[in-house]
PDBQT receptor file of N, H, CA, C and O in Angstrom, charges set to zero:
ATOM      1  N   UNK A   1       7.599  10.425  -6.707  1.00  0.00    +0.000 N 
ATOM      2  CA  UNK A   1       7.749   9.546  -5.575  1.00  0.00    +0.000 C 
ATOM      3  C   UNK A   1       8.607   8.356  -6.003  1.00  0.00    +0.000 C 
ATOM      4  O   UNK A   1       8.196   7.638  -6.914  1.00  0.00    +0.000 OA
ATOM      5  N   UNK A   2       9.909   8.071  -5.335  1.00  0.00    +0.000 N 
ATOM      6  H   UNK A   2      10.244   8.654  -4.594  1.00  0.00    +0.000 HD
ATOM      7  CA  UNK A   2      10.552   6.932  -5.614  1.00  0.00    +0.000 C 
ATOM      8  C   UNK A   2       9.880   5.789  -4.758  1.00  0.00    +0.000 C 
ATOM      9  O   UNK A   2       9.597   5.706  -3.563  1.00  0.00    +0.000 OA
ATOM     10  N   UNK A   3       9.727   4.894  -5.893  1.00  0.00    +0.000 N 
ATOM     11  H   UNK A   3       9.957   4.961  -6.864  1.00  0.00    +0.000 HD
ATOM     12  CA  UNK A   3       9.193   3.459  -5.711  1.00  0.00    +0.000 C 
ATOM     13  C   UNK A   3      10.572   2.468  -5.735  1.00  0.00    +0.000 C 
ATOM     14  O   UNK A   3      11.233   2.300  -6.760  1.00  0.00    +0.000 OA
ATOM     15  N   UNK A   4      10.867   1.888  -4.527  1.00  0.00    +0.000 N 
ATOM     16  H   UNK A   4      10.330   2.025  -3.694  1.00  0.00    +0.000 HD
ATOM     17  CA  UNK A   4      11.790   0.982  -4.153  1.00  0.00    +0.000 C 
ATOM     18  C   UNK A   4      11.393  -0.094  -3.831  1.00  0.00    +0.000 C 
ATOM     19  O   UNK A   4      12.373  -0.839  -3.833  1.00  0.00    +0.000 OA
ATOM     20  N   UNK A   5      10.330  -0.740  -3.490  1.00  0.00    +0.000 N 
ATOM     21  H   UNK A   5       9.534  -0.135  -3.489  1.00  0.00    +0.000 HD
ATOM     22  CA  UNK A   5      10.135  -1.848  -2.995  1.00  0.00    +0.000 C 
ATOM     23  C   UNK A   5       9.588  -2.341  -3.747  1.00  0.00    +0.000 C 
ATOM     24  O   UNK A   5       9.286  -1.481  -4.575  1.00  0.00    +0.000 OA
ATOM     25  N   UNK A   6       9.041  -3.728  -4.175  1.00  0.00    +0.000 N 
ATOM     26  H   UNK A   6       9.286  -4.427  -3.503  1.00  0.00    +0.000 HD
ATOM     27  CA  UNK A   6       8.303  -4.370  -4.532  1.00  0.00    +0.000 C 
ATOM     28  C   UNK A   6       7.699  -5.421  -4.005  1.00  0.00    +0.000 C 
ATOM     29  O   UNK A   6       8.260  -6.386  -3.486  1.00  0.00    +0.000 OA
ATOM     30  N   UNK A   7       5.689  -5.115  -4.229  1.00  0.00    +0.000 N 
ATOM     31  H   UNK A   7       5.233  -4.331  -4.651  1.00  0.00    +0.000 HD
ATOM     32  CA  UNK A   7       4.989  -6.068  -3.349  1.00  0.00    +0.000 C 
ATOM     33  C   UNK A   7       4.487  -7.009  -4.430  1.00  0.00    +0.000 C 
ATOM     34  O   UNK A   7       4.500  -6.598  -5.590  1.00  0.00    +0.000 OA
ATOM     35  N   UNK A   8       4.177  -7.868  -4.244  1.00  0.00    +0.000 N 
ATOM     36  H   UNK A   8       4.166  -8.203  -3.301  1.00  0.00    +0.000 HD
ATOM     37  CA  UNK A   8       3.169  -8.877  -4.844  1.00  0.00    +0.000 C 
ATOM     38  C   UNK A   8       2.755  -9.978  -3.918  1.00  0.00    +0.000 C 
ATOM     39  O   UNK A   8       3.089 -10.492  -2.851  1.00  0.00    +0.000 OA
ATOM     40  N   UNK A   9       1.522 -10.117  -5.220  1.00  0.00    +0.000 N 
ATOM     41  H   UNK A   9       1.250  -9.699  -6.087  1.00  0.00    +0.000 HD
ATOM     42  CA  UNK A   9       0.425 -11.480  -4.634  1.00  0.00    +0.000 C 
ATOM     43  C   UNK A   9      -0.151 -12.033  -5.152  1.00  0.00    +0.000 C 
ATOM     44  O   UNK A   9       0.491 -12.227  -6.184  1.00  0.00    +0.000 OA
ATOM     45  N   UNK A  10      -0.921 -12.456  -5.218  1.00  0.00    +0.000 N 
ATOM     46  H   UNK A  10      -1.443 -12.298  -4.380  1.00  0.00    +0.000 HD
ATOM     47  CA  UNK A  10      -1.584 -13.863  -5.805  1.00  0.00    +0.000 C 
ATOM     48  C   UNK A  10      -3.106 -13.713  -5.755  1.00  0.00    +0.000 C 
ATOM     49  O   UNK A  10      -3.890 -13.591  -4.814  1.00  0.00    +0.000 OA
ATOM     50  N   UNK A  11      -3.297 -13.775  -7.392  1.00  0.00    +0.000 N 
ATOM     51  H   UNK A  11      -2.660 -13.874  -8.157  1.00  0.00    +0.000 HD
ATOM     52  CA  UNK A  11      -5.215 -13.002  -7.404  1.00  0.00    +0.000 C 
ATOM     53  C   UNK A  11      -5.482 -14.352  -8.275  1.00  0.00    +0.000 C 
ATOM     54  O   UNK A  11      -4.656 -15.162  -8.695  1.00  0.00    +0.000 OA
ATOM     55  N   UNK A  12      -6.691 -14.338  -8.392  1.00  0.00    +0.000 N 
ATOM     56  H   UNK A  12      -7.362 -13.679  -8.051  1.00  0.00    +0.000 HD
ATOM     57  CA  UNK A  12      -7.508 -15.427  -9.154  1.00  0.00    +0.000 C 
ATOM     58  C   UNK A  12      -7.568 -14.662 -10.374  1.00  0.00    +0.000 C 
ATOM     59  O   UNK A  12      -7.286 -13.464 -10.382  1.00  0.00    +0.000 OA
ATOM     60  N   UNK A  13      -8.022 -15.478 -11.705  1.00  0.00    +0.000 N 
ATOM     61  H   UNK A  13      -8.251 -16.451 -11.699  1.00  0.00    +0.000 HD
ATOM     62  CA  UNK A  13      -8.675 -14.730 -13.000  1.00  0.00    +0.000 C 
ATOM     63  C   UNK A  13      -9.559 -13.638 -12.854  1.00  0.00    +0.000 C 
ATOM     64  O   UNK A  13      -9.214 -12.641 -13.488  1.00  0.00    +0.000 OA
ATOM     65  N   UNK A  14     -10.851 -13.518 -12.042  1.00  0.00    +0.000 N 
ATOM     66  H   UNK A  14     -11.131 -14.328 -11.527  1.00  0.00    +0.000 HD
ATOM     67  CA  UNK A  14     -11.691 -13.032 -11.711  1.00  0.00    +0.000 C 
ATOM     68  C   UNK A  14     -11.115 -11.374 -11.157  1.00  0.00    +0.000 C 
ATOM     69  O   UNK A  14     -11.305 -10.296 -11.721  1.00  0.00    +0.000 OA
ATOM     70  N   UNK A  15     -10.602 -11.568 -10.274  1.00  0.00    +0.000 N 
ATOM     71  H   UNK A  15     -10.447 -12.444  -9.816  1.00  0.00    +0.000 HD
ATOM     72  CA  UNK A  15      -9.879 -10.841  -9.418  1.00  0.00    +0.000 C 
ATOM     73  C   UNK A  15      -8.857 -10.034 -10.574  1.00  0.00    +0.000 C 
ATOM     74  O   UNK A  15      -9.087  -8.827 -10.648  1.00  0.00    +0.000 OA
ATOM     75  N   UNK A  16      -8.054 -10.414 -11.238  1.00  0.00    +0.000 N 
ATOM     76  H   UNK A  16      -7.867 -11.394 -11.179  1.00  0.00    +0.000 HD
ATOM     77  CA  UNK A  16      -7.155  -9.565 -12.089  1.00  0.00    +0.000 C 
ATOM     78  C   UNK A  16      -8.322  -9.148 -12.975  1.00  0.00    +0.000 C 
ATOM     79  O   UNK A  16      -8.650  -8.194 -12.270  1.00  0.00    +0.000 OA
ATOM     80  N   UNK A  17      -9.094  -9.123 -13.848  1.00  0.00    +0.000 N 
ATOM     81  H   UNK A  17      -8.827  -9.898 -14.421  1.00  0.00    +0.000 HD
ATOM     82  CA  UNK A  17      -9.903  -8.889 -14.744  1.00  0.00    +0.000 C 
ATOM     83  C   UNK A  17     -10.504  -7.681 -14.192  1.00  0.00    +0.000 C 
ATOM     84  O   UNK A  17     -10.846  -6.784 -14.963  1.00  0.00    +0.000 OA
ATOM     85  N   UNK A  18     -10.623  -7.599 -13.272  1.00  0.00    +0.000 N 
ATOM     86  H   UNK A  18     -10.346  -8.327 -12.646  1.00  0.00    +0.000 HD
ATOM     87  CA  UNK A  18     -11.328  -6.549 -12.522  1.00  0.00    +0.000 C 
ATOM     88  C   UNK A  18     -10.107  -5.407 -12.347  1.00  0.00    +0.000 C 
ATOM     89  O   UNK A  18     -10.156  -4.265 -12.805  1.00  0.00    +0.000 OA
ATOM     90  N   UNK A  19      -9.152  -5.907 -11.679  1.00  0.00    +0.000 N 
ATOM     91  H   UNK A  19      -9.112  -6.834 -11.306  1.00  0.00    +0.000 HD
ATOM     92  CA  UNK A  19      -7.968  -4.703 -11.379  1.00  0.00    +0.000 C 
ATOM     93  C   UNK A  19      -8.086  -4.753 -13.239  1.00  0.00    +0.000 C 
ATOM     94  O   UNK A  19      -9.106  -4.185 -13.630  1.00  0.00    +0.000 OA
ATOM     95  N   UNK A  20      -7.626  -5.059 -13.829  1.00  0.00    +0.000 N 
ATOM     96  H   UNK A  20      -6.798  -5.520 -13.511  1.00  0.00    +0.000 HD
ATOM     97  CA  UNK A  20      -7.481  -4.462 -15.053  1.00  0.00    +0.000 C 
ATOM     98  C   UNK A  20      -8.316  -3.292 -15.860  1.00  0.00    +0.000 C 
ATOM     99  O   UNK A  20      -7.953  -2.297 -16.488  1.00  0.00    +0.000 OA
ATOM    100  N   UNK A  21      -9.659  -3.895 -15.540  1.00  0.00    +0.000 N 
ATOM    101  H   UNK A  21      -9.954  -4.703 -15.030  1.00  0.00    +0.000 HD
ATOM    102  CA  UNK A  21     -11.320  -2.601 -15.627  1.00  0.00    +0.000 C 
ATOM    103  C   UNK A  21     -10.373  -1.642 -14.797  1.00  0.00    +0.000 C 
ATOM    104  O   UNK A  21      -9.625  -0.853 -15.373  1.00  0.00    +0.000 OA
ATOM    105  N   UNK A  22     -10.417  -1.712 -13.868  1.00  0.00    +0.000 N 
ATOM    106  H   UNK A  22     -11.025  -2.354 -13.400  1.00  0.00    +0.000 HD
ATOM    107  CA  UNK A  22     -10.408  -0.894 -13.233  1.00  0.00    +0.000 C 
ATOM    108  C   UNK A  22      -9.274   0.289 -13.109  1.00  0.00    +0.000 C 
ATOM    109  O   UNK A  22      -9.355   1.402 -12.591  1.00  0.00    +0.000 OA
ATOM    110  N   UNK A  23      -8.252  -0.330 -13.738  1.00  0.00    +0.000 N 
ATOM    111  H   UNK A  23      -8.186  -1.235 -14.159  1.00  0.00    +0.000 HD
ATOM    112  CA  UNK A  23      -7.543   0.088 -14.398  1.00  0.00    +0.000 C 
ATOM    113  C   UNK A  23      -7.537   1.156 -15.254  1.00  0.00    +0.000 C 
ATOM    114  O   UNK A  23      -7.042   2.283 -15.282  1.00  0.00    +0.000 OA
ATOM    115  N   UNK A  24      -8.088   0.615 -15.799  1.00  0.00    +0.000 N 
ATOM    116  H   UNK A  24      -8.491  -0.300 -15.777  1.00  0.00    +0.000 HD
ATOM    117  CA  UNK A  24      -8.672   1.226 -17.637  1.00  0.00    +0.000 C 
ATOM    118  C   UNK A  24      -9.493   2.157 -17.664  1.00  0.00    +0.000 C 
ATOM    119  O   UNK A  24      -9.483   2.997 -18.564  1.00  0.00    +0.000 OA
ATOM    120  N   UNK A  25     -10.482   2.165 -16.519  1.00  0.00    +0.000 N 
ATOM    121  H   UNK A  25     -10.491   1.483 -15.788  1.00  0.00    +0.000 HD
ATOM    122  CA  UNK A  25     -11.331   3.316 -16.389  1.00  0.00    +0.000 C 
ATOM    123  C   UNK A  25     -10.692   4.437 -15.715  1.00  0.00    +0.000 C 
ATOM    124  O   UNK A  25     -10.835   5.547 -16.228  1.00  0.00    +0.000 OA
ATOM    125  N   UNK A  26      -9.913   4.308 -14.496  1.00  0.00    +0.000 N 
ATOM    126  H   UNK A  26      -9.797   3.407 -14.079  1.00  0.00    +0.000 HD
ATOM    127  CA  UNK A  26      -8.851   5.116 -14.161  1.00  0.00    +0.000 C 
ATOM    128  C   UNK A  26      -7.493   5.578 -15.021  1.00  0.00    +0.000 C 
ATOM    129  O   UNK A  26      -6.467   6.150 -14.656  1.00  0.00    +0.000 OA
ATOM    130  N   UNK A  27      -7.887   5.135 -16.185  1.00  0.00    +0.000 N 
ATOM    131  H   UNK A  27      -8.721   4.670 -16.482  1.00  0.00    +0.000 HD
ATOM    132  CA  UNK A  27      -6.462   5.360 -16.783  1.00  0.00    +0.000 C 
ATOM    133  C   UNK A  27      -4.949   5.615 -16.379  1.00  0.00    +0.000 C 
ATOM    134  O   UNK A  27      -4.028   6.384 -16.655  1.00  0.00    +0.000 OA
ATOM    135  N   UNK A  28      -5.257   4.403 -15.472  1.00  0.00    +0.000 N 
ATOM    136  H   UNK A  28      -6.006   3.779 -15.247  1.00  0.00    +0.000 HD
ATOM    137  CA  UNK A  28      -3.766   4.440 -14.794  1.00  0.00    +0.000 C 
ATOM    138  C   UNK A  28      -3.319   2.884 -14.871  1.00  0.00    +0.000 C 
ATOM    139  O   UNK A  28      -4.114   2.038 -15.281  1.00  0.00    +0.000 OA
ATOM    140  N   UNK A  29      -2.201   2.599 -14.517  1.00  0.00    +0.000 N 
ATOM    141  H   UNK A  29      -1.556   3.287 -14.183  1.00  0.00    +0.000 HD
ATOM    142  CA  UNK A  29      -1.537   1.179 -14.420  1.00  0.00    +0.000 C 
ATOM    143  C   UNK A  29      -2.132   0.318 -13.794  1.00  0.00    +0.000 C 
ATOM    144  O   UNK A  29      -2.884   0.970 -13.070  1.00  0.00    +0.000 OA
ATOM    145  N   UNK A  30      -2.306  -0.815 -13.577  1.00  0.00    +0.000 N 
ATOM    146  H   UNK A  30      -1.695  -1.344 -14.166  1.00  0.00    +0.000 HD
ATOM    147  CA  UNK A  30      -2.588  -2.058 -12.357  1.00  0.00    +0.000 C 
ATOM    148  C   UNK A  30      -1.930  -1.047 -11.115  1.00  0.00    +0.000 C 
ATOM    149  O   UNK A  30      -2.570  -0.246 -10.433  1.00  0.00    +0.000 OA
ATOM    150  N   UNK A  31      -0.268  -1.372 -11.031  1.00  0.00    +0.000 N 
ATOM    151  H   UNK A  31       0.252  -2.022 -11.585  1.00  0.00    +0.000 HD
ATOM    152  CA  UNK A  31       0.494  -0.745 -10.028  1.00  0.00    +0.000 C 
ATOM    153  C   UNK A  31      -0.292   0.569  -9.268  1.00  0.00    +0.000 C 
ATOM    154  O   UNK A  31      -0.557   0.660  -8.069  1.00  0.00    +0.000 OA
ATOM    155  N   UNK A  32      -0.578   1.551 -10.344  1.00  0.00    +0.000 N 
ATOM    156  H   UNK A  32      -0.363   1.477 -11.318  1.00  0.00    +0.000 HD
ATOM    157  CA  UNK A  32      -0.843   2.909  -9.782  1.00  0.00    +0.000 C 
ATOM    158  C   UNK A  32      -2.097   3.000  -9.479  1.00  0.00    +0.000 C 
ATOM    159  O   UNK A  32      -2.408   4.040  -8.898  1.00  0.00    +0.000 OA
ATOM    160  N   UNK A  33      -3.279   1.921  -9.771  1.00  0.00    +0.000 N 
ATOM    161  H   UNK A  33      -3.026   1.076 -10.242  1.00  0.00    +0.000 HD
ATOM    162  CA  UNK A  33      -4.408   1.828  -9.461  1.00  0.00    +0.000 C 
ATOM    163  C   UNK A  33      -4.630   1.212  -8.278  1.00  0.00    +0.000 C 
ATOM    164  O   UNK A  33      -5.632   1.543  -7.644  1.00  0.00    +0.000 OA
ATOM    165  N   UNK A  34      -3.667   0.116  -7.710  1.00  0.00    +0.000 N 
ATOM    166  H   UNK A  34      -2.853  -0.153  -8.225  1.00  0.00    +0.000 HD
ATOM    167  CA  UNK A  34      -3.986  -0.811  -6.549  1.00  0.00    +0.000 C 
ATOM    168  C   UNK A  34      -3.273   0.672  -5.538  1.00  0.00    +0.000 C 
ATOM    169  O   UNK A  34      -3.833   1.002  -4.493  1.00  0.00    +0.000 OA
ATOM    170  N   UNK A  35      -2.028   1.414  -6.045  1.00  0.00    +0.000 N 
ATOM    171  H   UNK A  35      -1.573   1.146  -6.894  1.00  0.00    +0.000 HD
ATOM    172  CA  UNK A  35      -1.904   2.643  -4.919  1.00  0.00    +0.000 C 
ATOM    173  C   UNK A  35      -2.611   3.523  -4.523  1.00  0.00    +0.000 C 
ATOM    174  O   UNK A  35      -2.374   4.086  -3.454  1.00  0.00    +0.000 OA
ATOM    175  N   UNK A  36      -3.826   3.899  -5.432  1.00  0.00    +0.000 N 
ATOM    176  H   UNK A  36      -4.018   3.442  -6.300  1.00  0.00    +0.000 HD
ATOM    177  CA  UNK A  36      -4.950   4.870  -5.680  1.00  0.00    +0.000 C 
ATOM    178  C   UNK A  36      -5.602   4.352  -4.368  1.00  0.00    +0.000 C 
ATOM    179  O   UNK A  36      -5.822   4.889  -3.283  1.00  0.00    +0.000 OA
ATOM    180  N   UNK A  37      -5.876   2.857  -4.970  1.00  0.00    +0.000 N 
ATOM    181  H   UNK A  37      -5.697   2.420  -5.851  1.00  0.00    +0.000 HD
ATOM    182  CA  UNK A  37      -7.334   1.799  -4.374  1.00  0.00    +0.000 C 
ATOM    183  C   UNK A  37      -7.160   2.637  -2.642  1.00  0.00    +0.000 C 
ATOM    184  O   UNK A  37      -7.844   3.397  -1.957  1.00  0.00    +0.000 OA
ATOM    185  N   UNK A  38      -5.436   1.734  -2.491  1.00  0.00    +0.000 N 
ATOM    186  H   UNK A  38      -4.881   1.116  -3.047  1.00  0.00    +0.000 HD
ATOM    187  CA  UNK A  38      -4.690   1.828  -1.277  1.00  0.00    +0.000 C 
ATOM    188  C   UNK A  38      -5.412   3.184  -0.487  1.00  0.00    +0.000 C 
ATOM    189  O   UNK A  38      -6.431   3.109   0.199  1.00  0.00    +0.000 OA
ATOM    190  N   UNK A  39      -4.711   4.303  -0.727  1.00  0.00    +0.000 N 
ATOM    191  H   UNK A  39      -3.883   4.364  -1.284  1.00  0.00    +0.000 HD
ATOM    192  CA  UNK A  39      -4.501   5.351  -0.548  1.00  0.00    +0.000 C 
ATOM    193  C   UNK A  39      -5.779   6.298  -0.268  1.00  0.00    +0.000 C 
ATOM    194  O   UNK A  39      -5.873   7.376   0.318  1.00  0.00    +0.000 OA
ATOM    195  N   UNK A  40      -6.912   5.314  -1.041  1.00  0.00    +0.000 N 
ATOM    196  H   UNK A  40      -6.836   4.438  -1.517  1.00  0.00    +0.000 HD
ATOM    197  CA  UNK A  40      -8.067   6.489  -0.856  1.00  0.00    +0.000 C 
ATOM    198  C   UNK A  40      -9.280   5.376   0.233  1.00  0.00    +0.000 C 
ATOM    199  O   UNK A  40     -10.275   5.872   0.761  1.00  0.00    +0.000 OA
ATOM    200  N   UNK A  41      -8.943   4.001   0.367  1.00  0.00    +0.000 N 
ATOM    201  H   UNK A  41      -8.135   3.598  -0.062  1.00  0.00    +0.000 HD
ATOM    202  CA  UNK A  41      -9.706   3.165   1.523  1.00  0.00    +0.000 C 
ATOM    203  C   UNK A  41      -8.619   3.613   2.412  1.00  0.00    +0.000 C 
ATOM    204  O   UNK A  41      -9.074   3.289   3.509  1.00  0.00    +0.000 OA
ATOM    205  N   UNK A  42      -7.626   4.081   2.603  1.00  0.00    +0.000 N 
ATOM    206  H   UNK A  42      -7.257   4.344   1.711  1.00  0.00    +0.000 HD
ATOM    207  CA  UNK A  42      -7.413   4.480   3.877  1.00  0.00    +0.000 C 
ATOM    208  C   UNK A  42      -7.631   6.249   4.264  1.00  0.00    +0.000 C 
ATOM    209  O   UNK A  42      -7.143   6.893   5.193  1.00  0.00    +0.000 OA
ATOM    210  N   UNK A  43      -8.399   6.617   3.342  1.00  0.00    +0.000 N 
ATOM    211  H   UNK A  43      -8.795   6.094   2.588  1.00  0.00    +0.000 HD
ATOM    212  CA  UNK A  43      -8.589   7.704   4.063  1.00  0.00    +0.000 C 
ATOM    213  C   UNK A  43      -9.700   7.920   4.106  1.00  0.00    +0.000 C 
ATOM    214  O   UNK A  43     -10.164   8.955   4.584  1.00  0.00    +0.000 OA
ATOM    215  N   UNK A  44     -10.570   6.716   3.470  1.00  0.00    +0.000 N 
ATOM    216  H   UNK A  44     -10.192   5.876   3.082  1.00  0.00    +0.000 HD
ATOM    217  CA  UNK A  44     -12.185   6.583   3.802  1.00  0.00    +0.000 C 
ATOM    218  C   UNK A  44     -12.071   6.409   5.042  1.00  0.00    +0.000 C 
ATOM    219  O   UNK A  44     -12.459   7.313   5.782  1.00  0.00    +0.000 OA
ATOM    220  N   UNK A  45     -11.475   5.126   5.638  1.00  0.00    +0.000 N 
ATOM    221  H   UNK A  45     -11.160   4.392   5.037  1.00  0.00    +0.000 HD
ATOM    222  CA  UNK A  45     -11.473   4.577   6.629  1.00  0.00    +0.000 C 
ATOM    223  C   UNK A  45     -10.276   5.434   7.931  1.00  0.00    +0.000 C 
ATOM    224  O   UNK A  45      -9.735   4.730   8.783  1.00  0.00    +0.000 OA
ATOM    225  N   UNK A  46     -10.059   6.753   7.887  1.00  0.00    +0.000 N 
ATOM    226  H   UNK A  46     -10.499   7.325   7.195  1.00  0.00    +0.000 HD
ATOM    227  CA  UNK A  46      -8.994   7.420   8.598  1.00  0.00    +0.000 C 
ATOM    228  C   UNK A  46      -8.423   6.882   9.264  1.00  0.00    +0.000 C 
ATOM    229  O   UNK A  46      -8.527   6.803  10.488  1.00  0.00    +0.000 OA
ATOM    230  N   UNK A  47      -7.178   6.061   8.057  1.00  0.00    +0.000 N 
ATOM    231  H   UNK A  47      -7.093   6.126   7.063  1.00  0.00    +0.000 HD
ATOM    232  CA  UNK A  47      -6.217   6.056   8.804  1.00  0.00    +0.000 C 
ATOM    233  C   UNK A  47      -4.996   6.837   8.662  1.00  0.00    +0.000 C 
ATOM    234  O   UNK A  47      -4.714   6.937   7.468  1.00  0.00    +0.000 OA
ATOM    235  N   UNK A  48      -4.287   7.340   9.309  1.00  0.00    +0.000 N 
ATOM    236  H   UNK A  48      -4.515   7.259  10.279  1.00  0.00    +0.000 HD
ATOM    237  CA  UNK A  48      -3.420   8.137   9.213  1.00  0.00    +0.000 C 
ATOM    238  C   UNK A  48      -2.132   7.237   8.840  1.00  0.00    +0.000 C 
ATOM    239  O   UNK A  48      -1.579   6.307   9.427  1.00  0.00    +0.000 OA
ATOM    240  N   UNK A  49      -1.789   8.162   7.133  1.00  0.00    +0.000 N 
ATOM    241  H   UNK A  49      -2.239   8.917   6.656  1.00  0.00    +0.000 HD
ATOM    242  CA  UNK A  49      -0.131   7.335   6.987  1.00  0.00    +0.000 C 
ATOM    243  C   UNK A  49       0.603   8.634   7.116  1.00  0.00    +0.000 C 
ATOM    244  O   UNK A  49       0.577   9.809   6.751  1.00  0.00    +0.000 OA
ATOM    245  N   UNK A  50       1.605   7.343   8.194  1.00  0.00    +0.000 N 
ATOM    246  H   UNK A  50       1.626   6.388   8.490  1.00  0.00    +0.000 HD
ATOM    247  CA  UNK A  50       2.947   8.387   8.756  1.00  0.00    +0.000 C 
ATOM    248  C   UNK A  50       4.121   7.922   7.557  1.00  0.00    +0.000 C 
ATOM    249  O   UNK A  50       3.954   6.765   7.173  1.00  0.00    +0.000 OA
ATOM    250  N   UNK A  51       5.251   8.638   6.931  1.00  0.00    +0.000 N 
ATOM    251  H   UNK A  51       5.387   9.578   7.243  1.00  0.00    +0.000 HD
ATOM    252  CA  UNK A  51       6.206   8.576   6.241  1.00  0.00    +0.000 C 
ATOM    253  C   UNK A  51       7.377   8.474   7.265  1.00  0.00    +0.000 C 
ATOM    254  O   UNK A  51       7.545   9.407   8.050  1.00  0.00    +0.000 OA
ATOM    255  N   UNK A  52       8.249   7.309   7.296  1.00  0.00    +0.000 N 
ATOM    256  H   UNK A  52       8.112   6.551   6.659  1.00  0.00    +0.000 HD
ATOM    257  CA  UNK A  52       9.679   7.156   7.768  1.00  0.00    +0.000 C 
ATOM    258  C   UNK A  52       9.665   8.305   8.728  1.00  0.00    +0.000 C 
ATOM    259  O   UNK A  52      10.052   9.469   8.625  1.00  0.00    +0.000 OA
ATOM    260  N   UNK A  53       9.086   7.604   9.721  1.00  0.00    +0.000 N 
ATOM    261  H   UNK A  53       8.772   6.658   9.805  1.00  0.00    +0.000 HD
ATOM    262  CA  UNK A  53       9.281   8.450  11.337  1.00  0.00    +0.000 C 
ATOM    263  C   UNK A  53      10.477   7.449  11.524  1.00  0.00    +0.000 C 
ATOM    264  O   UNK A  53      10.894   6.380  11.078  1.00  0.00    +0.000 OA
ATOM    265  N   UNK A  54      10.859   8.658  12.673  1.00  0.00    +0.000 N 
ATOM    266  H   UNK A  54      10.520   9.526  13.035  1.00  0.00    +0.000 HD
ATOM    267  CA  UNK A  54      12.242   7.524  13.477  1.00  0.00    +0.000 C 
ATOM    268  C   UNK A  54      11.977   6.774  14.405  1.00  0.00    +0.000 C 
ATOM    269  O   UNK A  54      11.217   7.150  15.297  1.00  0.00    +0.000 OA
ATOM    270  N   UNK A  55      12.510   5.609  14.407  1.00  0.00    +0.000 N 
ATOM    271  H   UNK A  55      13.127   5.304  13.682  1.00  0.00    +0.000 HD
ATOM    272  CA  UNK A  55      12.220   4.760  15.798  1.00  0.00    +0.000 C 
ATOM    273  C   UNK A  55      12.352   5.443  16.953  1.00  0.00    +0.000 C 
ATOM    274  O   UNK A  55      13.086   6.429  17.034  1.00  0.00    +0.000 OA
ATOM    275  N   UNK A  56      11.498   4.878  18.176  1.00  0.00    +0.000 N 
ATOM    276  H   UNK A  56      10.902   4.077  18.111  1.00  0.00    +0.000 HD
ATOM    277  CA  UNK A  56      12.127   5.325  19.372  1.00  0.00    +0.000 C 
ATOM    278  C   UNK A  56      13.171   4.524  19.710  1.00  0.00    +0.000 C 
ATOM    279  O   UNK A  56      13.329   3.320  19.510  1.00  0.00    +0.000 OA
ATOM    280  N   UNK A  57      13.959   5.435  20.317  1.00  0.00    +0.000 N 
ATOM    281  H   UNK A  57      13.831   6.413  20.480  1.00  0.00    +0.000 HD
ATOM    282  CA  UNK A  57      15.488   4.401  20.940  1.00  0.00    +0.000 C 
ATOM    283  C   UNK A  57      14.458   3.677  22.149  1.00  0.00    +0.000 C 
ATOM    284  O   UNK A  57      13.492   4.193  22.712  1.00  0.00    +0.000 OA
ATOM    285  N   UNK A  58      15.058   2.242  22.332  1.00  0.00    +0.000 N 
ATOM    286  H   UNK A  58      15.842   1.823  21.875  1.00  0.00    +0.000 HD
ATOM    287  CA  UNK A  58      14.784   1.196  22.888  1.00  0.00    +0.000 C 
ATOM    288  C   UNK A  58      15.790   1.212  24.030  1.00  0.00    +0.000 C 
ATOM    289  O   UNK A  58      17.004   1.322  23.855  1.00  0.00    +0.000 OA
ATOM    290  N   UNK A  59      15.195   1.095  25.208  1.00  0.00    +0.000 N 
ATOM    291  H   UNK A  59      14.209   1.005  25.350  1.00  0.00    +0.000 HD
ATOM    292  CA  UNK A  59      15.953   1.302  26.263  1.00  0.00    +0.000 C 
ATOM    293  C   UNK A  59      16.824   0.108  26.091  1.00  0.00    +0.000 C 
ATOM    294  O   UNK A  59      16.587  -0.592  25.107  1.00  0.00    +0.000 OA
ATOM    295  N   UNK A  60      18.156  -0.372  27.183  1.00  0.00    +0.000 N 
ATOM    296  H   UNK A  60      18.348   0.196  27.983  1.00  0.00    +0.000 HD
ATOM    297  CA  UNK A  60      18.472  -1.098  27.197  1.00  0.00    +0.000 C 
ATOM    298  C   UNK A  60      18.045  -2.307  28.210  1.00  0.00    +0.000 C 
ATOM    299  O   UNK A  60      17.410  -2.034  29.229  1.00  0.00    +0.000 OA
ATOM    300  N   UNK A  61      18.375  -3.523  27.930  1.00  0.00    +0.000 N 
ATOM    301  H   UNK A  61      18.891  -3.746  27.102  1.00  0.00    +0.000 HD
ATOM    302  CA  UNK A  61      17.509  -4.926  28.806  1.00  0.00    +0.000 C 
ATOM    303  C   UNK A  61      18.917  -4.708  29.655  1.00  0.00    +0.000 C 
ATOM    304  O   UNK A  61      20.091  -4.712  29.282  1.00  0.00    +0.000 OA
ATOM    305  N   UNK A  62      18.183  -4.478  31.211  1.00  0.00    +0.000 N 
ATOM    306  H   UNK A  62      17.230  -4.475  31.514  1.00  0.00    +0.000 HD
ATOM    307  CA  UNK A  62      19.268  -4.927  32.776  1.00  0.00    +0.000 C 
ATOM    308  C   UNK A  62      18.796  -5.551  32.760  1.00  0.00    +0.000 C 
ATOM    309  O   UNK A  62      17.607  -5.488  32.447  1.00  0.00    +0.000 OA
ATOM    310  N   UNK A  63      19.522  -6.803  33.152  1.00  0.00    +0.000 N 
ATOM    311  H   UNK A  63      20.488  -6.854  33.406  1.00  0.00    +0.000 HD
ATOM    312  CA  UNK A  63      18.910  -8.191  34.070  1.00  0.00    +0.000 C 
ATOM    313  C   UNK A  63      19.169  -7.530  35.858  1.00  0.00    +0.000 C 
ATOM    314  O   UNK A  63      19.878  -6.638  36.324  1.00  0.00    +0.000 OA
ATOM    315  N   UNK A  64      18.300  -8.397  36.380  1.00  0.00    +0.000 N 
ATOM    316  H   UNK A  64      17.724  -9.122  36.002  1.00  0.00    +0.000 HD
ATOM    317  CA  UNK A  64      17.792  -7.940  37.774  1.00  0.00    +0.000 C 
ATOM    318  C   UNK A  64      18.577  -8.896  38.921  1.00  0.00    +0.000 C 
ATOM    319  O   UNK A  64      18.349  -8.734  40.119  1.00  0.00    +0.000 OA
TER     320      UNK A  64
């Protein structure tokens, strides 16, 4: 999977210490663990991810 974007944010001590456990027990990265985290609360919680659907074309604005 190509990774192009980059997110970040802003955690407390507490808060990273934990992604890091958590990390470590998953034996995966911070990065690939917060995608895991991601990826599997949204399919606890069903939500459906759609991949680069196309927009709908947007009609055009008549003025009246």
């Amino acid at each position: 999977m190509n990774r192009e974007r980059i997110f970040g944010f802003r955690v407390n001590d507490d808060d990273r210490r934990i992604l890091a456990a958590l990390a470590e027990r998953l034996q995966r990265t911070e990065s690939d663990a917060l995608r895991w985290l991601i990826r599997n609360a949204a399919r606890e919680l069903a939500i459906e991810i759609t991949r680069k659907q196309p927009r709908a074309p947007q009609p055009n604005a008549v003025a009246a």
